[in-house]
Chimera marker file (.cmm) of the C-alpha trace (Angstrom):
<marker_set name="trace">
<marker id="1" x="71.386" y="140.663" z="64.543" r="1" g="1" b="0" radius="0.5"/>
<marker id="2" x="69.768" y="140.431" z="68.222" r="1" g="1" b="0" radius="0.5"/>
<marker id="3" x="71.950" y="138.813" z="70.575" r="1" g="1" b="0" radius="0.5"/>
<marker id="4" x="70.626" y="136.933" z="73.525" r="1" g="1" b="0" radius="0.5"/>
<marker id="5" x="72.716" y="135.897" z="76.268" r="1" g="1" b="0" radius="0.5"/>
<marker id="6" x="71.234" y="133.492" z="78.712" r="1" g="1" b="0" radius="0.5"/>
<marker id="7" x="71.963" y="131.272" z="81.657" r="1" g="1" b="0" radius="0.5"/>
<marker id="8" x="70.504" y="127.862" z="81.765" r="1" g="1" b="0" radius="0.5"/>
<marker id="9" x="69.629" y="125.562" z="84.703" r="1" g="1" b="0" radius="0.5"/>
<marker id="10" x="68.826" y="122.047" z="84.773" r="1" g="1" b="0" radius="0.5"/>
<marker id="11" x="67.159" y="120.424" z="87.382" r="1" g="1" b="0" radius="0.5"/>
<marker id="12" x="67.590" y="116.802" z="87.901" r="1" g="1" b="0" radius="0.5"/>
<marker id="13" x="66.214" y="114.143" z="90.132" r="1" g="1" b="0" radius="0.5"/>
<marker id="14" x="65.715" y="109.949" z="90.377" r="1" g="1" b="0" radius="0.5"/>
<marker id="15" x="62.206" y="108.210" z="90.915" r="1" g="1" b="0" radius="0.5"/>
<marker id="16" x="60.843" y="104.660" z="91.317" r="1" g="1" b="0" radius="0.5"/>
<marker id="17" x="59.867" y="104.821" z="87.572" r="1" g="1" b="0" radius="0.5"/>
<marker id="18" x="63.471" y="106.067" z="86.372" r="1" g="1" b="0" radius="0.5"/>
<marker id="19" x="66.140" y="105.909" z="88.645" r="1" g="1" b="0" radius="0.5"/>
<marker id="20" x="69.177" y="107.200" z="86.922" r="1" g="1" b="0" radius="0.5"/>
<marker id="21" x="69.153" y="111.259" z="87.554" r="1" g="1" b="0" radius="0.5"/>
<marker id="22" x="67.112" y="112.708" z="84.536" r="1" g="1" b="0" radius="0.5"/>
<marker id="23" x="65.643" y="116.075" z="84.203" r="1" g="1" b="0" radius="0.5"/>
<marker id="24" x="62.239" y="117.627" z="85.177" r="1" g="1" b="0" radius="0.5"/>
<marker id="25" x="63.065" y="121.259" z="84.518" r="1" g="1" b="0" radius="0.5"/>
<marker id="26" x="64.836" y="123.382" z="82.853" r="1" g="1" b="0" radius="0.5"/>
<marker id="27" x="65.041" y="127.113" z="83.953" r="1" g="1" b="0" radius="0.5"/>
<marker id="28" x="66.574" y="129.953" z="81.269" r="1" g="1" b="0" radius="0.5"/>
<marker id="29" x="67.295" y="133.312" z="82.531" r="1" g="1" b="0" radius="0.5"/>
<marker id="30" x="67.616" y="136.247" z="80.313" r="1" g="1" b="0" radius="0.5"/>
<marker id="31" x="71.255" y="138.168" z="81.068" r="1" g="1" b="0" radius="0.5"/>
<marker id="32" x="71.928" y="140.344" z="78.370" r="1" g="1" b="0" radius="0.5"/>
<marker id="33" x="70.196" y="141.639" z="74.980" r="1" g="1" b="0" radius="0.5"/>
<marker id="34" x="72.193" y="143.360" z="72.189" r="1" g="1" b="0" radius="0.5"/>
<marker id="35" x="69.287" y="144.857" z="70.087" r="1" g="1" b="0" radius="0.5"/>
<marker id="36" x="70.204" y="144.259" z="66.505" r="1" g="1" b="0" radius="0.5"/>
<marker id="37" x="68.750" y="147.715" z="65.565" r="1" g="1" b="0" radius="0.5"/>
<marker id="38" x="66.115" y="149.220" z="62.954" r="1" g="1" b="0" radius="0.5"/>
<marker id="39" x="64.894" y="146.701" z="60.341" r="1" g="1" b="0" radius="0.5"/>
<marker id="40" x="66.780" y="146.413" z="56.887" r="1" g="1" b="0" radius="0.5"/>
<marker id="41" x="63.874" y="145.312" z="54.389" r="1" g="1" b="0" radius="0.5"/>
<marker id="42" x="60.567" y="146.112" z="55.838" r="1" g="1" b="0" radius="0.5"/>
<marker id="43" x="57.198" y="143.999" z="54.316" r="1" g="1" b="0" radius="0.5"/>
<marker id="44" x="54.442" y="145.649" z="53.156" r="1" g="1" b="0" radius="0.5"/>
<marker id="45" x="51.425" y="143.984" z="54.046" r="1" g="1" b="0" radius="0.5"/>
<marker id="46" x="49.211" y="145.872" z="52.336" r="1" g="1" b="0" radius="0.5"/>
<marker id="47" x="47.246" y="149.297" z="52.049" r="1" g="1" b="0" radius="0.5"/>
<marker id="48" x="50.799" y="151.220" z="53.172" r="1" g="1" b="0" radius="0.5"/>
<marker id="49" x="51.270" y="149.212" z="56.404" r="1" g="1" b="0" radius="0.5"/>
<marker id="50" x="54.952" y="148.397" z="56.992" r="1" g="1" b="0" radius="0.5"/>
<marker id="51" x="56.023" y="145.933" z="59.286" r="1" g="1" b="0" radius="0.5"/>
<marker id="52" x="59.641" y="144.385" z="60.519" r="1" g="1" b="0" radius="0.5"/>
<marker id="53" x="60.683" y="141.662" z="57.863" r="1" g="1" b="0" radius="0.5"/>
<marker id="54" x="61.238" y="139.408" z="61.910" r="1" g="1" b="0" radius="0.5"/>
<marker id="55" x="57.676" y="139.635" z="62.485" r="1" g="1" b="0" radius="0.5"/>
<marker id="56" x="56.338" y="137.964" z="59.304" r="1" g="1" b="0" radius="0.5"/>
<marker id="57" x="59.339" y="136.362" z="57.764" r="1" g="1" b="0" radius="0.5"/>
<marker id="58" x="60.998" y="132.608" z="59.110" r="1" g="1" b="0" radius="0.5"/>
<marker id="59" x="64.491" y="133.287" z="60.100" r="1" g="1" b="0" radius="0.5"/>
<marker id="60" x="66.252" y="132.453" z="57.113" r="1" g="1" b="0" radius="0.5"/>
<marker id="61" x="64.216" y="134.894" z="55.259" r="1" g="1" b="0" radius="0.5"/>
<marker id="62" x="64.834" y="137.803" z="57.847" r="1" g="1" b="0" radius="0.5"/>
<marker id="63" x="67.615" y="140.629" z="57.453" r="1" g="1" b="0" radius="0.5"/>
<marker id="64" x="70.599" y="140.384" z="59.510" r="1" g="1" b="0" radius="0.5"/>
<marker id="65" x="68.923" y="143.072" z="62.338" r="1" g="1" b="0" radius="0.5"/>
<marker id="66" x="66.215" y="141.296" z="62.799" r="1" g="1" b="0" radius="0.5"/>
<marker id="67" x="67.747" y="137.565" z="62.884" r="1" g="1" b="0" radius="0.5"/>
<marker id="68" x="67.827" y="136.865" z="66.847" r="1" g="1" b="0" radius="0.5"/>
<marker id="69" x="70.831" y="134.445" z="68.242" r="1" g="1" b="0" radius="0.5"/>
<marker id="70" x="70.649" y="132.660" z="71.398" r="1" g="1" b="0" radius="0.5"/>
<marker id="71" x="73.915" y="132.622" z="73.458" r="1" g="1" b="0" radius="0.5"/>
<marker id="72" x="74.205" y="130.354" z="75.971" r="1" g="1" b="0" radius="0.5"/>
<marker id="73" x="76.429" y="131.631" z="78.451" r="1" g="1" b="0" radius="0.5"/>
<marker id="74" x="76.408" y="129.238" z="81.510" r="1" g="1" b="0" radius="0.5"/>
<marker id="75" x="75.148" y="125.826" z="81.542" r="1" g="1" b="0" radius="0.5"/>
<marker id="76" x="74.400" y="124.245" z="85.240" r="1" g="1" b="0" radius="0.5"/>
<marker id="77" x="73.420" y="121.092" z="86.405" r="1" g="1" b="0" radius="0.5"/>
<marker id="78" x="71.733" y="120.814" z="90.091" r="1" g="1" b="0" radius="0.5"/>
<marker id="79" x="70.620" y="117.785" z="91.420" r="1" g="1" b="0" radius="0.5"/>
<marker id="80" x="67.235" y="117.294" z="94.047" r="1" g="1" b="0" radius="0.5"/>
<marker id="81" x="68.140" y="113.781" z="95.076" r="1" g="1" b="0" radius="0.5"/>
<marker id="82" x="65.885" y="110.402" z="95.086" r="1" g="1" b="0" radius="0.5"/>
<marker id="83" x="61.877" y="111.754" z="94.931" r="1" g="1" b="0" radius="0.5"/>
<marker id="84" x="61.191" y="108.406" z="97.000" r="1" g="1" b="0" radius="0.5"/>
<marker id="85" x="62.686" y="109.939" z="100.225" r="1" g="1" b="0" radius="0.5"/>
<marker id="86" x="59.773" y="113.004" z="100.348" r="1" g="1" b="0" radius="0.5"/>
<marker id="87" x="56.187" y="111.578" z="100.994" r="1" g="1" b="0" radius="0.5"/>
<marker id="88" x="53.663" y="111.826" z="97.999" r="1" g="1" b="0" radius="0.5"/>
<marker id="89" x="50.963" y="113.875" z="98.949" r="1" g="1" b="0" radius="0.5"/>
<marker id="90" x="49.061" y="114.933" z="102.771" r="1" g="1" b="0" radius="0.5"/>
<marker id="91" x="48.225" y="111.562" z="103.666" r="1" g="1" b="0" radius="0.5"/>
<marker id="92" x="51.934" y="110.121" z="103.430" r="1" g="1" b="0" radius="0.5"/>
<link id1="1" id2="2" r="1" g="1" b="0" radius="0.2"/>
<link id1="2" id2="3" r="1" g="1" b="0" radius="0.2"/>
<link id1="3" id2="4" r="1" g="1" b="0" radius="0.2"/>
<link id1="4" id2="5" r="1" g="1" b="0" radius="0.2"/>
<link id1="5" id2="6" r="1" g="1" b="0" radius="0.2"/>
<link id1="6" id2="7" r="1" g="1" b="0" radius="0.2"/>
<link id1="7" id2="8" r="1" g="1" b="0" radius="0.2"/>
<link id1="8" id2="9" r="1" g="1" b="0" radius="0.2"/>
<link id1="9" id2="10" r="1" g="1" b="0" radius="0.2"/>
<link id1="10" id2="11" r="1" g="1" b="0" radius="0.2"/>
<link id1="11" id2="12" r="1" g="1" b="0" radius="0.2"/>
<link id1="12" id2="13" r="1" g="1" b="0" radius="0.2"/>
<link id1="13" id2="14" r="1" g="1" b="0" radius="0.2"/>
<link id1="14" id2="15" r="1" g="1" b="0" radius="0.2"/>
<link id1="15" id2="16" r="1" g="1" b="0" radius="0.2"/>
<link id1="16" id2="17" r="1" g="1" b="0" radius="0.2"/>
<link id1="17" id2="18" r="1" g="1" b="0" radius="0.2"/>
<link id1="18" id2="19" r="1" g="1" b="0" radius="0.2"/>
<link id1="19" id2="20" r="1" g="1" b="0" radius="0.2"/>
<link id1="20" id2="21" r="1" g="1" b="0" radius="0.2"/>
<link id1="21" id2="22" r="1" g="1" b="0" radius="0.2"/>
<link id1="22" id2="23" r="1" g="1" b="0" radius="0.2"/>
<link id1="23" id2="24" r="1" g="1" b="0" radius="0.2"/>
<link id1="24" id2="25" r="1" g="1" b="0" radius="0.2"/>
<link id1="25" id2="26" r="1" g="1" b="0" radius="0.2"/>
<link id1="26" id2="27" r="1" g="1" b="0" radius="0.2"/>
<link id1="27" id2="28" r="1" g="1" b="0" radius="0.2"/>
<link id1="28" id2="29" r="1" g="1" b="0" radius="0.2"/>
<link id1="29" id2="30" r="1" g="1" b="0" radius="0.2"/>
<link id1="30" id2="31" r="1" g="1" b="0" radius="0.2"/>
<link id1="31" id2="32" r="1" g="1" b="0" radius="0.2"/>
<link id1="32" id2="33" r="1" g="1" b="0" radius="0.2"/>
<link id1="33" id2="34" r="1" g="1" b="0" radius="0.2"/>
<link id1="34" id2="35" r="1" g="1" b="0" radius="0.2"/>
<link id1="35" id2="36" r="1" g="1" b="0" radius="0.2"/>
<link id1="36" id2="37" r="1" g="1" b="0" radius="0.2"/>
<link id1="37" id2="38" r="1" g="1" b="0" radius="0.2"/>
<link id1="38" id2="39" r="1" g="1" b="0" radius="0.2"/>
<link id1="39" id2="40" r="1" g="1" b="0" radius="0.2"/>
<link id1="40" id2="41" r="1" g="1" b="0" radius="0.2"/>
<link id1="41" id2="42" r="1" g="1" b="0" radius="0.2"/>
<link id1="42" id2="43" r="1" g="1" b="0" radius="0.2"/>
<link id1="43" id2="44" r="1" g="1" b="0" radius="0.2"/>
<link id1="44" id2="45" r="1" g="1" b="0" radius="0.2"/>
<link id1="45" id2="46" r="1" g="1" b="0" radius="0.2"/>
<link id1="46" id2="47" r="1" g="1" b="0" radius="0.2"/>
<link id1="47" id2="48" r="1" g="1" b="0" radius="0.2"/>
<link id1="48" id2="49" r="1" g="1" b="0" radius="0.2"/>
<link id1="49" id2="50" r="1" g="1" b="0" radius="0.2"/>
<link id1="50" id2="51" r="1" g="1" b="0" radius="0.2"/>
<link id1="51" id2="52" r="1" g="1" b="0" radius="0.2"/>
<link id1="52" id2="53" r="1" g="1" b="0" radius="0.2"/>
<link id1="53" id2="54" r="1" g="1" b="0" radius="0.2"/>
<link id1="54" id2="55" r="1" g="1" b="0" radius="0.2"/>
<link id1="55" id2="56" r="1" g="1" b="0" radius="0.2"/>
<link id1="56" id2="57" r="1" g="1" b="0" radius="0.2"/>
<link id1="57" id2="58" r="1" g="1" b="0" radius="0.2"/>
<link id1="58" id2="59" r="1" g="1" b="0" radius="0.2"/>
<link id1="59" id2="60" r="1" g="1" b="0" radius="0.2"/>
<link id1="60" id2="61" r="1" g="1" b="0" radius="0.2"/>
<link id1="61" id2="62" r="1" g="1" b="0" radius="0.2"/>
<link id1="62" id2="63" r="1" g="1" b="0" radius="0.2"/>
<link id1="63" id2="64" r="1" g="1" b="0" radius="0.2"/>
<link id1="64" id2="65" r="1" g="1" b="0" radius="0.2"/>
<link id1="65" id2="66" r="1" g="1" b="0" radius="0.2"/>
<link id1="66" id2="67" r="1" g="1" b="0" radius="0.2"/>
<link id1="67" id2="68" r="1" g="1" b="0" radius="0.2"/>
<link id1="68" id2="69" r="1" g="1" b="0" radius="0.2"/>
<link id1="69" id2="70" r="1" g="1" b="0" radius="0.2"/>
<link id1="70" id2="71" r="1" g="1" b="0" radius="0.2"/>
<link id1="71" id2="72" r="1" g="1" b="0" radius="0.2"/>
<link id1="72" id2="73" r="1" g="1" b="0" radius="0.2"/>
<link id1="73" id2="74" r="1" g="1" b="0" radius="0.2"/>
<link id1="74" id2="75" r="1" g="1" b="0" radius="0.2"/>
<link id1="75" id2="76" r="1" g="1" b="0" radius="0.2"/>
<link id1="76" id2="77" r="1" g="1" b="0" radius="0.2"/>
<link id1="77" id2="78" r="1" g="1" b="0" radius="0.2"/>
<link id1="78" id2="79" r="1" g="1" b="0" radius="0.2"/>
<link id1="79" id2="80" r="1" g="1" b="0" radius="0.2"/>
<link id1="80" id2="81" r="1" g="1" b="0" radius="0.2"/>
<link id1="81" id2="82" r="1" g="1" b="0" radius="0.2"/>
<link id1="82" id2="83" r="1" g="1" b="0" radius="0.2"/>
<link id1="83" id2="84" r="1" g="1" b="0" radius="0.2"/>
<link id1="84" id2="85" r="1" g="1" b="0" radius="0.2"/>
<link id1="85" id2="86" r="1" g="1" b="0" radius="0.2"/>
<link id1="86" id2="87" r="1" g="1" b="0" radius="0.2"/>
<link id1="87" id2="88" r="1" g="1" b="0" radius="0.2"/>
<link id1="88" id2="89" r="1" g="1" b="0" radius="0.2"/>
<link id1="89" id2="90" r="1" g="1" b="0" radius="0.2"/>
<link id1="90" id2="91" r="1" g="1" b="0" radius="0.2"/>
<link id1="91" id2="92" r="1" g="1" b="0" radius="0.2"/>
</marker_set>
């Protein structure tokens, strides 16, 4: 099993159209893989080609080296402030 371990960091902000804070992005950032190692069942596709059971299989079909998990390790929440209070474009 492939472990990912990731950091995750939303953005929030109010506008005329919504103005309780909501989010407009959401940033992930890769910390840490723990490779789950060599492929247990391999697939044959077909005149002797092998390929990893992950690359053709949905998850629940894989073998345990090739199932990935996502670990989230940190979850932040930073906050830009009203969008009203920057102009809109060169003109403003």
């Amino acid at each position: 099993m492939s472990i990912h371990l990731v950091n995750v960091e939303h953005i929030t902000h109010t506008c005329p159209g919504n103005p309780e804070p909501h989010v407009f992005d959401t940033r992930r950032t890769l910390v840490h893989t723990t490779p789950g190692g060599p492929c247990r069942t391999p697939v044959d596709i077909g005149e002797g080609c092998v390929i990893d059971c992950g690359r053709i299989l949905p998850a629940h079909r894989q073998c345990p080296a090739c199932r990935s998990v996502v670990v989230e390790r940190t979850i932040t929440t930073r906050h830009h402030g009203d969008t009203t209070a920057y102009p809109q474009g060169r003109d403003a």
